[in-house]
C-alpha positions, 0 to 999 in steps of 0.5 A: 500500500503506497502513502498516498493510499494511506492519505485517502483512507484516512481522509475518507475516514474522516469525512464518514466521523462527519456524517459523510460531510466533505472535508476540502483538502484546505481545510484538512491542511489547516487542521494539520498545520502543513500548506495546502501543497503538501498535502494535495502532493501526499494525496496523489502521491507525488510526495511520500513523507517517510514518516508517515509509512514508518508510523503505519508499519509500527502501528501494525505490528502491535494488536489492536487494542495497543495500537488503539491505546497509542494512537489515543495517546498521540492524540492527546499529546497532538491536542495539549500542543506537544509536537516533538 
């Protein structure tokens, strides 16, 4: 599975948590903090920040209620301002 595959899973994800509502590509970008660019580019796979992979294949090497912990704990921290 390419990055830009996992981008639109999780974008069409997000759009579903909406009731189905659309999400524009700006303003899924506003709401990460990256330009409008970079994620059109991730989106069609013209950029494939490596990161993004790394996290995914880490994330599924753990069962799911750990992965669900962790993911939920990244969240949090996202949501208190912790970036690093």
């Amino acid at each position: 599975m390419e990055s830009n595959d996992l981008f639109n899973i999780l974008h069409n994800a997000v759009e579903a948590q909406q009731y189905g509502k659309k999400i524009s590509q700006k303003h899924m970008a506003e709401k990460l903090n990256i330009p409008m660019r970079t994620y059109q580019d991730w989106r069609l796979g013209n950029s494939k920040p490596q990161a993004a992979i790394a996290i995914f294949k880490m994330l599924g090497e753990l069962d799911d209620e750990d992965a669900l912990r962790i993911i939920k704990k990244i969240s949090k921290g996202l949501q208190n301002g912790q970036t690093e």
